[in-house]
C-alpha positions as CSV (number, residue, x, y, z in Angstrom):
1,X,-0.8,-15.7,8.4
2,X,-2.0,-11.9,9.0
3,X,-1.5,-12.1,12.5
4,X,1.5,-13.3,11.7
5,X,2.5,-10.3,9.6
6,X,0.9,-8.0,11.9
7,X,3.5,-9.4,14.7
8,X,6.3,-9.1,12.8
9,X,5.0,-5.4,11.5
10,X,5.0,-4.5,15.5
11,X,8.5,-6.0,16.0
12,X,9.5,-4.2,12.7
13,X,10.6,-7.6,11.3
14,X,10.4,-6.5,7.7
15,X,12.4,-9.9,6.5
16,X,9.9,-12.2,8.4
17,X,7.0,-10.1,6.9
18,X,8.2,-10.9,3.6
19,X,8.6,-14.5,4.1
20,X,5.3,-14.8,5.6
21,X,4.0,-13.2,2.2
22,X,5.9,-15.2,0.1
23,X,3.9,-18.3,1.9
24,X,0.9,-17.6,0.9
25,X,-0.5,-18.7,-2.2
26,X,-1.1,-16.2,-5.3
27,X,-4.7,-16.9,-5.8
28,X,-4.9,-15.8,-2.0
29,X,-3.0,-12.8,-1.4
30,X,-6.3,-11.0,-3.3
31,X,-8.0,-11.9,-0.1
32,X,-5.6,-11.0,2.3
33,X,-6.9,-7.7,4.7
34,X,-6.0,-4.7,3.6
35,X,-4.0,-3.8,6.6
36,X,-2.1,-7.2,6.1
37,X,-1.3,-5.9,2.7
38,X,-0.3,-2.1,3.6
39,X,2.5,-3.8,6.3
40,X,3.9,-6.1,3.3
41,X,4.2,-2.4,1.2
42,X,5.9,-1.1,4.0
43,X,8.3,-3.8,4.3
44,X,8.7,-3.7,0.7
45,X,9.5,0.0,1.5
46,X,12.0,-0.3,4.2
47,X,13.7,-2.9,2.2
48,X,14.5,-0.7,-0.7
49,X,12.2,-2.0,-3.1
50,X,10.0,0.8,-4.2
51,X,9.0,-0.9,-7.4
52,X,6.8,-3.9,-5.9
53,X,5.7,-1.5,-2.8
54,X,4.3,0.8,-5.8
55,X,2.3,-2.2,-6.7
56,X,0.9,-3.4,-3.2
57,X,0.0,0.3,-2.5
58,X,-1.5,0.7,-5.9
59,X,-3.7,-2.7,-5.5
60,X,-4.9,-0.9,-1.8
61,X,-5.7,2.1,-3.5
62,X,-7.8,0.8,-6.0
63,X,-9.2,-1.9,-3.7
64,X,-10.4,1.3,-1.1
65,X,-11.8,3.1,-4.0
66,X,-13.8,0.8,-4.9
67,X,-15.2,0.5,-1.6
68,X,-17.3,2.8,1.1
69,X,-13.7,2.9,2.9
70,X,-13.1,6.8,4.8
71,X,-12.1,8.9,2.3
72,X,-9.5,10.1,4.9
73,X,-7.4,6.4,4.8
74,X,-7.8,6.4,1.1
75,X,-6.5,9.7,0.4
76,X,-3.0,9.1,3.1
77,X,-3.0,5.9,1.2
78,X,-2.9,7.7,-2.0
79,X,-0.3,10.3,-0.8
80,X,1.8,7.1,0.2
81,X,1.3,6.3,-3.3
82,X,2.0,9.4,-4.5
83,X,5.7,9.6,-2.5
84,X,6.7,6.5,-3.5
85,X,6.1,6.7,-8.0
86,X,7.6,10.0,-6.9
87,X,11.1,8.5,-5.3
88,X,11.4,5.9,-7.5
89,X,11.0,8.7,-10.5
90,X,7.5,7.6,-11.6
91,X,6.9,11.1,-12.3
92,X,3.9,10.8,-14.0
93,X,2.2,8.5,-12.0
94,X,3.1,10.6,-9.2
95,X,1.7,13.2,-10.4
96,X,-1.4,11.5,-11.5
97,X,-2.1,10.5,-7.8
98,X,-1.5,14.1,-6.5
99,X,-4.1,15.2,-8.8
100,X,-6.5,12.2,-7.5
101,X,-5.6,13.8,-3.9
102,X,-6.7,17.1,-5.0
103,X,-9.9,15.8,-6.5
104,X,-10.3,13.7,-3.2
105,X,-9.6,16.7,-0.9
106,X,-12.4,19.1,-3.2
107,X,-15.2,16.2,-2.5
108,X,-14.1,15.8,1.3
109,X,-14.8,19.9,1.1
């Protein structure tokens, strides 16, 4: 299924990258790639629906902290983040995830 998603991601099939999300099951998606997950935000994105992008990006955010991941992916992840609480008028979430930027950027040096 993530090649499948990666497909549709290069043919910017944001519909079809949905669907093939929607197949699979709940207690899997927690094991789905990361980059499988950050195309599903994106579609979620260029479908209008800020809300459950917030989320997706939010679960890769804290599944990258959590990890030895570059701090450099983690921290355009974050700004990502940031944009979209920010867009959607999550204004203090947004700004929460600036600060976490900040903080990221400080340790980076």
């Amino acid at each position: 299924m993530e090649a499948l998603i990666e497909r549709y991601a290069a043919d910017k099939e944001y519909d079809k990258i949905i669907d093939a999300w929607l197949k699979i099951a709940e207690a899997e998606r927690g094991r789905v790639n990361l980059r499988s997950k950050i195309f599903y935000g994106n579609a979620l994105l260029h479908l209008q629906q800020e809300q459950k992008a917030a989320e997706i990006y939010q679960q890769v955010v804290d599944q990258m902290s959590a990890s030895d991941e570059q701090a450099t992916d983690l921290v355009s992840l974050r700004k990502v983040l940031a944009d979209i609480y920010t867009a959607s008028g999550n204004y203090p979430a947004a700004s929460t995830e600036y600060q976490k930027i900040s903080e990221d950027y400080r340790k980076m040096g």
